[in-house]
C-alpha positions as CSV (number, residue, x, y, z in Angstrom):
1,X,-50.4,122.1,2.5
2,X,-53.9,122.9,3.8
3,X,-56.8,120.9,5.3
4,X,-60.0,119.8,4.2
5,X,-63.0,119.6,6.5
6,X,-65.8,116.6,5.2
7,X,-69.1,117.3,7.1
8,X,-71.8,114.7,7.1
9,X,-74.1,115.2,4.5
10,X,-77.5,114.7,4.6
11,X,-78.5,111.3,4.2
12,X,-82.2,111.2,3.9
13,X,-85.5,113.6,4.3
14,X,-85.8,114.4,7.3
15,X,-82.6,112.7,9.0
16,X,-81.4,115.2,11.5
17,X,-78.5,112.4,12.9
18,X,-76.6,109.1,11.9
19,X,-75.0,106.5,14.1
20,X,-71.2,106.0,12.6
21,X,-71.0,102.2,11.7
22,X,-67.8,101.4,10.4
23,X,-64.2,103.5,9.8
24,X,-63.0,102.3,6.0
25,X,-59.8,104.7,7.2
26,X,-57.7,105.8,10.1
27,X,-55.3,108.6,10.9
28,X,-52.3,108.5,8.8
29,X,-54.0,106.5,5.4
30,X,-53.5,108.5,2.3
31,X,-57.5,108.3,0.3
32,X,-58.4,109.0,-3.3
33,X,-61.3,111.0,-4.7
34,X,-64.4,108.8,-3.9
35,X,-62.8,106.2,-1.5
36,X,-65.4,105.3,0.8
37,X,-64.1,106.7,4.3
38,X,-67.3,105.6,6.6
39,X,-70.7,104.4,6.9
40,X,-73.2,105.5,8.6
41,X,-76.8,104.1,9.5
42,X,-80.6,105.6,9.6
43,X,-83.7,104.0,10.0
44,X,-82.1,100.7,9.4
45,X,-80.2,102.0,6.1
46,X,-76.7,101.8,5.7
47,X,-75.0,104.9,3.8
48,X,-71.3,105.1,2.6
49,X,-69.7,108.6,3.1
50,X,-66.9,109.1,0.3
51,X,-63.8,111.6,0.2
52,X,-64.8,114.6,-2.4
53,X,-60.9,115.2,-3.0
54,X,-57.3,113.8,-2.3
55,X,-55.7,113.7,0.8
56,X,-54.4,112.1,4.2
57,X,-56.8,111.8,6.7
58,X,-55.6,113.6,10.2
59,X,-58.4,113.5,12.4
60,X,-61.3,110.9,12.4
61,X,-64.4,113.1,14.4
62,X,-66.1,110.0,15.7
63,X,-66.0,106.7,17.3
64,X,-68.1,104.3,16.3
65,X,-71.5,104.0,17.5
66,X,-71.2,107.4,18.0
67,X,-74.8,109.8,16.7
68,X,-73.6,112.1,14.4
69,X,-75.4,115.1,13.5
70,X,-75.4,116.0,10.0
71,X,-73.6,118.8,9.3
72,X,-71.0,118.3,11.6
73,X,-67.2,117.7,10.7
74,X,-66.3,113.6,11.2
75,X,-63.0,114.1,9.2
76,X,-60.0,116.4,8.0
77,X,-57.8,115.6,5.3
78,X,-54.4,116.9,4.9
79,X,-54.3,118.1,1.1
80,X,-52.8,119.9,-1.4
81,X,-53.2,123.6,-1.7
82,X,-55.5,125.7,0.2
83,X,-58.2,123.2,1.5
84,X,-61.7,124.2,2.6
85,X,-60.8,125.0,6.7
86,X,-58.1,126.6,8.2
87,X,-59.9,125.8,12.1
88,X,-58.3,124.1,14.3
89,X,-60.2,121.0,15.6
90,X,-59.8,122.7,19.1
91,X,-63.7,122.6,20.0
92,X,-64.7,119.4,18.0
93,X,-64.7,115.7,19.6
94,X,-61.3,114.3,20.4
95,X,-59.9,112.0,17.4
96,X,-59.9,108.7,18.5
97,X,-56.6,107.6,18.1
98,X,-55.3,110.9,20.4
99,X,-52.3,110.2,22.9
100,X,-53.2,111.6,26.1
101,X,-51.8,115.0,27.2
102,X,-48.8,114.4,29.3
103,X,-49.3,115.9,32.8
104,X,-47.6,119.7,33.2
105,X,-44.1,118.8,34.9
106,X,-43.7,121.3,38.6
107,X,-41.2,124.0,38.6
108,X,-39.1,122.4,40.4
109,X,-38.7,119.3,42.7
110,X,-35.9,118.3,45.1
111,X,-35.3,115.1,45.9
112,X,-35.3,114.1,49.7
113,X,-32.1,113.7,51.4
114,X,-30.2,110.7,51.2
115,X,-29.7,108.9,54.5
116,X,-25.9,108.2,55.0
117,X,-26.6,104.8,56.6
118,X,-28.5,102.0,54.5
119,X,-31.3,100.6,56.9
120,X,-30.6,96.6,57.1
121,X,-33.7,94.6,55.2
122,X,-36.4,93.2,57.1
123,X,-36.2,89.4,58.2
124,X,-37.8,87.5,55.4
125,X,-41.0,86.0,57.2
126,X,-42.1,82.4,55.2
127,X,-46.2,82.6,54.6
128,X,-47.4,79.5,56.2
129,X,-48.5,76.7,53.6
130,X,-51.6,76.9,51.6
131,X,-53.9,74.0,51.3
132,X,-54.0,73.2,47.6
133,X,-55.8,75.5,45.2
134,X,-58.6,73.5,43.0
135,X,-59.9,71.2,45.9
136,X,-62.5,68.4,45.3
137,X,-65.5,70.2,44.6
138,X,-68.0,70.7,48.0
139,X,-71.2,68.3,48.3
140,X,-74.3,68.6,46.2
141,X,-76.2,71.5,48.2
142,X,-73.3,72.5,51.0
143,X,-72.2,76.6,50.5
144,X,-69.3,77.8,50.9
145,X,-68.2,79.5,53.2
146,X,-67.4,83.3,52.3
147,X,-67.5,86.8,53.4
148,X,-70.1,89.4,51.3
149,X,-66.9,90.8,49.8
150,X,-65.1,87.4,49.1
151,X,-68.4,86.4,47.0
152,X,-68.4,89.3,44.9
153,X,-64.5,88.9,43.9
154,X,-65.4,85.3,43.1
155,X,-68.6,86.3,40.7
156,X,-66.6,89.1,39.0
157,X,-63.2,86.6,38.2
158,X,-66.1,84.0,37.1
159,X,-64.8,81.5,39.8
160,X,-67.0,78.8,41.6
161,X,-66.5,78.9,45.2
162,X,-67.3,75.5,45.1
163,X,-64.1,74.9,43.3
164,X,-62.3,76.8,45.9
165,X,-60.3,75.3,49.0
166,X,-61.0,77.8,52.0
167,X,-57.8,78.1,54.0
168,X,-59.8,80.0,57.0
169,X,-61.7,79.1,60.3
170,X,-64.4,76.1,59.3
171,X,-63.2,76.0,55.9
172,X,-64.1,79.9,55.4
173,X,-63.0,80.7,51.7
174,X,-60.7,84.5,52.2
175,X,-59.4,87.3,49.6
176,X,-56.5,85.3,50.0
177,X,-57.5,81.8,48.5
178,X,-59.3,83.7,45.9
179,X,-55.9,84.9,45.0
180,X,-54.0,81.6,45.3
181,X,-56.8,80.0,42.9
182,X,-56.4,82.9,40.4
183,X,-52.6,82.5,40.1
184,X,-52.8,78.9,39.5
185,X,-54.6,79.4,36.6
186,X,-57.5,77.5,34.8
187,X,-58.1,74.1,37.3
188,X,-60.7,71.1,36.6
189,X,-63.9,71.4,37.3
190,X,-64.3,67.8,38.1
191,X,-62.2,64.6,39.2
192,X,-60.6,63.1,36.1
193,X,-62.4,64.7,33.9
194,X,-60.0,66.8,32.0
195,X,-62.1,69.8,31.2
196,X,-61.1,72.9,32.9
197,X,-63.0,76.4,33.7
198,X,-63.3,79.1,31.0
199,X,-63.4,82.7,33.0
200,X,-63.0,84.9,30.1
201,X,-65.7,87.4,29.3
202,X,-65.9,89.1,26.0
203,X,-67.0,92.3,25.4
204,X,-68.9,93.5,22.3
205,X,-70.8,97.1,22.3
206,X,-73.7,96.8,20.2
207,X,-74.0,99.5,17.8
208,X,-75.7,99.8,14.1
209,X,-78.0,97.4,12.9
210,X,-77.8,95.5,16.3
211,X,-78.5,98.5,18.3
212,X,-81.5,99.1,15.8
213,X,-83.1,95.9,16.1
214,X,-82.8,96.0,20.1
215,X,-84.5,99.3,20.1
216,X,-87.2,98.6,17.8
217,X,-88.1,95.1,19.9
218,X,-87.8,96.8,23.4
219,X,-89.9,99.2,22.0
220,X,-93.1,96.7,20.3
221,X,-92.6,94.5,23.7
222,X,-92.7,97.1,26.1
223,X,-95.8,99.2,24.6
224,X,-97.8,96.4,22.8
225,X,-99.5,93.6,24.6
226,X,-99.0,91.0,22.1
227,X,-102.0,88.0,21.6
228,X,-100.4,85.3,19.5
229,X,-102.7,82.8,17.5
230,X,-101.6,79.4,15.6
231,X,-103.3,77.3,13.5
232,X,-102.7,74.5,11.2
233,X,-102.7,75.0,7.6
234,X,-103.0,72.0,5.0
235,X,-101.1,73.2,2.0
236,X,-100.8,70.2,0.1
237,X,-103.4,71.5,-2.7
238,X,-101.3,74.8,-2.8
239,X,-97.9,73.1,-3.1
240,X,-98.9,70.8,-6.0
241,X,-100.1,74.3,-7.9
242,X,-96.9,76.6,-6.6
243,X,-94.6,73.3,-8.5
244,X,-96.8,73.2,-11.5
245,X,-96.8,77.1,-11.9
246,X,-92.9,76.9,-11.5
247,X,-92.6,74.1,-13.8
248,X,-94.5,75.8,-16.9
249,X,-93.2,79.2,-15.8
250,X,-92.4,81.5,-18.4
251,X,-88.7,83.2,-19.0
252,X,-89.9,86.2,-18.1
253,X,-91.6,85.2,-14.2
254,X,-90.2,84.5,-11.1
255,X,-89.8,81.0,-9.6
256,X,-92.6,81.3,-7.0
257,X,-92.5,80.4,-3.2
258,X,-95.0,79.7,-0.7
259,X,-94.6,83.7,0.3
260,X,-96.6,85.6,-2.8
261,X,-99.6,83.0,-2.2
262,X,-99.8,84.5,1.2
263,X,-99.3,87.5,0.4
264,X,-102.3,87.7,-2.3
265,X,-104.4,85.2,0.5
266,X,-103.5,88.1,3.1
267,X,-105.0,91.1,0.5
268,X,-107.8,89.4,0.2
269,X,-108.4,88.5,4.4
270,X,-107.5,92.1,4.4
271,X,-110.3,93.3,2.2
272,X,-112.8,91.7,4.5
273,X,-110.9,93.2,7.8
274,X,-109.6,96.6,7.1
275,X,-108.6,97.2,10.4
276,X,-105.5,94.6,9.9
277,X,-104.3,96.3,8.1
278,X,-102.9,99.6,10.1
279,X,-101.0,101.5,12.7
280,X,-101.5,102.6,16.1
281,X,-100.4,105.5,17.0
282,X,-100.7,105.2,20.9
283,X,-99.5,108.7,22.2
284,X,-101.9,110.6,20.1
285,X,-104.5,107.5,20.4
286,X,-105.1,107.1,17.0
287,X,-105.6,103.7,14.4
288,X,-104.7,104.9,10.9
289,X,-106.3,102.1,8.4
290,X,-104.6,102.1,5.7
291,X,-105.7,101.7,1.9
292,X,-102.5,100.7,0.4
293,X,-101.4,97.1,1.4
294,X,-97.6,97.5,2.0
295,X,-96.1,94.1,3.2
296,X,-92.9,93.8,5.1
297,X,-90.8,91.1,4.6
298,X,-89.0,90.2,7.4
299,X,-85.6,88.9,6.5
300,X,-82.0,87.6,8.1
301,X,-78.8,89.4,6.6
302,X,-75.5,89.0,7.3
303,X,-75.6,91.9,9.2
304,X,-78.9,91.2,11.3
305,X,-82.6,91.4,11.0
306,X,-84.6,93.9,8.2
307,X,-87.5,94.4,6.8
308,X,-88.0,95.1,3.3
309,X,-91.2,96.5,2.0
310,X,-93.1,95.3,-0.8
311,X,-95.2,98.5,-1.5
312,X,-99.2,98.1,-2.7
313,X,-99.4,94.3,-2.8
314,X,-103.1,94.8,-3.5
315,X,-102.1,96.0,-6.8
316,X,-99.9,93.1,-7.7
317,X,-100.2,89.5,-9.1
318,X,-98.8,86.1,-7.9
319,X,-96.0,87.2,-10.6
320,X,-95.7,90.7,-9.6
321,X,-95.0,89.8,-5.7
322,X,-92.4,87.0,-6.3
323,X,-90.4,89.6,-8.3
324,X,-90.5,92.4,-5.6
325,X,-89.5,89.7,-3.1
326,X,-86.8,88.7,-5.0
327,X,-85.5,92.0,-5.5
328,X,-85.7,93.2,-2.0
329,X,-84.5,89.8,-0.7
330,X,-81.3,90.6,-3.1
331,X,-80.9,94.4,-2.1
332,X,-81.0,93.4,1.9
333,X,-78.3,91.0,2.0
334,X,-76.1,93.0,-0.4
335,X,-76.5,96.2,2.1
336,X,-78.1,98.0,-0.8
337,X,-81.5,98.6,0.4
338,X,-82.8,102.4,0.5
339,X,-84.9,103.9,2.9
340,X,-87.8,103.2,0.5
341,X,-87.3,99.7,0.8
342,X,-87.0,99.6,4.0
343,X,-89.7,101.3,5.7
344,X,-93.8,102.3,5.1
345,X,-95.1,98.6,6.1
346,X,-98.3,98.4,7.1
347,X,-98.4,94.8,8.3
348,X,-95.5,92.1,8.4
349,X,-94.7,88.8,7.3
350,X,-91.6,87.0,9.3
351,X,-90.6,83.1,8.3
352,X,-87.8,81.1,9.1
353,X,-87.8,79.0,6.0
354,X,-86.7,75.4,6.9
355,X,-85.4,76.7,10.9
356,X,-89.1,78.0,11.4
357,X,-89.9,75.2,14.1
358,X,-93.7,74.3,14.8
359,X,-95.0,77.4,16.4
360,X,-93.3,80.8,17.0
361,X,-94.7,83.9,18.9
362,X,-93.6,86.7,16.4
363,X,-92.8,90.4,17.8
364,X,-95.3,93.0,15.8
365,X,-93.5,95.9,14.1
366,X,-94.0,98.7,15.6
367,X,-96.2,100.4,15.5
368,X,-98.3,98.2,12.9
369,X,-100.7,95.9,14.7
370,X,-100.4,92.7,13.2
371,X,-97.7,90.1,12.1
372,X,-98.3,86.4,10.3
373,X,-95.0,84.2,11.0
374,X,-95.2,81.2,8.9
375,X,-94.1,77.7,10.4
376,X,-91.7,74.8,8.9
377,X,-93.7,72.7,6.4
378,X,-93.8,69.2,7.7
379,X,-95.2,66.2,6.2
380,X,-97.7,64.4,8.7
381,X,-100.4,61.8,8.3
382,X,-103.9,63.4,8.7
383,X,-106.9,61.1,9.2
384,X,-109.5,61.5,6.7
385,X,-112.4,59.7,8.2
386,X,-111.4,56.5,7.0
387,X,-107.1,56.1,7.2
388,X,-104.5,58.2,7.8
389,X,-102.8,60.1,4.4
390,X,-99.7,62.2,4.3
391,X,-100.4,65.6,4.1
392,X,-97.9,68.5,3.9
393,X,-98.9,70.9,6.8
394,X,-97.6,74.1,8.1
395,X,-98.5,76.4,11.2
396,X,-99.2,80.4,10.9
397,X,-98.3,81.4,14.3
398,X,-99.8,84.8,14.1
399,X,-99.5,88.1,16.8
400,X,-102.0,91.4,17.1
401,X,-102.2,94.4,19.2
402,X,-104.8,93.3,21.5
403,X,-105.1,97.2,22.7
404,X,-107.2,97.9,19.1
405,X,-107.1,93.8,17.6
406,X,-109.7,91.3,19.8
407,X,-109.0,87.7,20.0
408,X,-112.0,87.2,17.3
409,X,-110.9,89.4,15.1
410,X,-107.6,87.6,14.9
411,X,-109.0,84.5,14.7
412,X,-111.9,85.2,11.2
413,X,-108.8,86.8,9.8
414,X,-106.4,83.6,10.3
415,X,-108.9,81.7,9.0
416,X,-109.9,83.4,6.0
417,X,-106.2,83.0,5.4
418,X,-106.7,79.2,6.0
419,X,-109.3,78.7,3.6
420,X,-108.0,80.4,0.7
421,X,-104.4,78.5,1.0
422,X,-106.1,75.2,1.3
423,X,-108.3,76.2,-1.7
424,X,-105.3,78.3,-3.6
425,X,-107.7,78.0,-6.8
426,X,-109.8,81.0,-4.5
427,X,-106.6,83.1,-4.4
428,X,-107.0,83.7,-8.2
429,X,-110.9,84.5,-8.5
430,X,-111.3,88.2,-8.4
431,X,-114.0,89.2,-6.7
């Protein structure tokens, strides 16, 4: 028998680390050839490591949310023949599923000397009675009574010390009654009311995609000062075209959604205001306008928030942008996405759908300086001059970098927006 050493490879240009996601194996599993044996996750891109050869995995080199760095071992196989390292994983991390190393045991150790006499027990002393744990709950506005100390035990076990009979001078609530109330479990919160206290706490480490997205919005929040805008959008005219279009489609084009229209409407807002359309570099102090319109989707997977990119949307149709959507949409919540897909946006779009309320404040991706959320479409009656008509209508709620975007700026270019998704038949005439 030997051992086999699997490094991590190299999972993308320029990716000098990985955070371990998930463990497909532990110690003691027998894996094939190509059996997936972990993933691991890098710049919001999930990659599957597999076992090159056949063998029973020994040591796992990792926990995870752990940063790898590629190159280095995260498992050894037991296999047949030679193998590929004869180290000992002496100087490597500790495998997770370990036993601690039983302390060294003295020399020797005599036992004391055994007294010849047994002393008699001490006189059982009874603990005087307890007022009842649980007690009526204290009047609106009266504190309890409690000691620094006693206060912190209660907020750590989750108790109210409202809830709590104090058994000291003036009704002071003691260590002790904290005790008495913890051993007789769960009690109501109320008189009669049946519903009882829930203490528990769970614990859940964020790692992965979670730890991503929670790095990327501290990130955008702490370094950008955001300047949201909304603003009403009639898009009546543009739904009666989007179900035409869909209804006289041909086999070979995409069902369309409200998303390619703004897309093409933002290309063309875009055209006017170049500087929308960029990213700040703010430690070299630098705005990089960029020519190619690369539009990130934001979208909800099963396993959190990403942002596909649909790459030069100035060069594509109505057609051409459905069909990219579609396909990033499909690769996101199937995990497939590549690093392609999922970064080089130069300005975002982030909706809802249905859940996307009447206004939002969207968080810019860092470090572009502009995001357009689009709003639940809503059916309200709009007066014309004359009555009020029903009229489908829908909110852009809109943020900018207001270090390098002014308040002006963001308005022309939400309403440039506005008037060609009112007047969709604009979105078609090239200029």
């Amino acid at each position: 028998m030997g051992e086999h050493a699997i490094k991590l490879p190299d999972v993308g240009e320029g990716v000098a680390e990985a955070e371990l996601v998930e463990w497909h194996v532990k110690v003691g599993d027998f894996v094939r050839e190509d059996a997936i044996l972990a993933a691991v996750m890098t710049d919001k891109a999930t990659v599957e490591i597999p076992s090159p050869v056949d063998g029973k995995v020994s040591w796992l080199g990792a926990e995870i949310g752990d940063t790898v760095a590629i190159g280095s071992i995260i498992v050894r196989l037991e296999v047949a023949g030679e193998g590929n390292s004869t180290a000992a994983p002496a100087t490597e991390s500790k495998p997770a599923t370990a036993e601690p190393a039983a302390p060294a045991a003295p020399a020797e150790v005599k036992a004391p000397p055994v007294a010849k006499e047994t002393a008699k027990p001490a006189p059982v002393v009874k603990a005087p009675a307890r007022p009842a744990v649980g007690g009526p709950p204290r009047a609106l506005g009266e504190k309890p009574l409690a000691s620094p100390s006693v206060r912190m035990k209660a907020k750590e076990a989750g108790i109210d010390l409202r809830q709590v009979s104090g058994s000291g001078a003036a009704g002071r609530i003691t260590h002790e009654d904290i005790d008495t109330f913890l051993s007789a479990g769960p009690q109501p919160v109320g008189r009669g009311t049946g519903l009882v206290t829930n203490t528990s706490v769970e614990e859940i480490k964020v790692v992965g995609l979670r730890r991503k997205i929670a790095e990327k919005m501290s990130i955008a929040k702490s370094r950008i000062p955001h300047i949201t805008y909304v603003e009403e959008i009639d898009v009546t005219a543009l739904e009666d075209l989007r179900a035409a279009l869909n209804k006289e489609k041909q086999a070979d084009r995409p069902k369309l959604t409200i998303l390619p229209f703004l897309m093409r409407a933002m290309v063309k807002a875009i055209a006017d205001q170049p500087g929308l359309n960029a990213t700040f570099d703010d430690d070299a102090g630098v705005v990089y306008r960029h020519g190619g319109i690369h539009v990130g989707i934001a979208a909800q997977t099963p396993s959190g928030l990403v942002v596909p990119v649909v790459k030069h949307a100035e060069a594509r149709d109505i057609w051409g942008c459905a069909g990219e959507v579609n396909r990033l949409a499909e690769a996101a919540k199937s995990g497939t996405a590549t690093r392609e897909d999922l970064s080089g946006s130069t300005i975002t779009i982030t909706s809802l759908g249905a859940m996307g309320g009447v206004a939002t404040t969207p968080v810019i991706n860092h470090p572009e300086v502009a995001i357009v959320g689009v709003n639940k479409m809503m059916v309200r009656p709009v007066w014309d001059g004359t009555q009020f008509i029903p009229r489908k209508m829908m909110n852009l709620s809109s943020s900018f970098d207001h270090r390098v975007v002014d308040g002006w700026d963001a308005a022309v270019f939400i309403q440039r927006i506005k008037t060609l998704l009112e007047t969709p038949a604009l979105i078609f005439v090239e200029a």
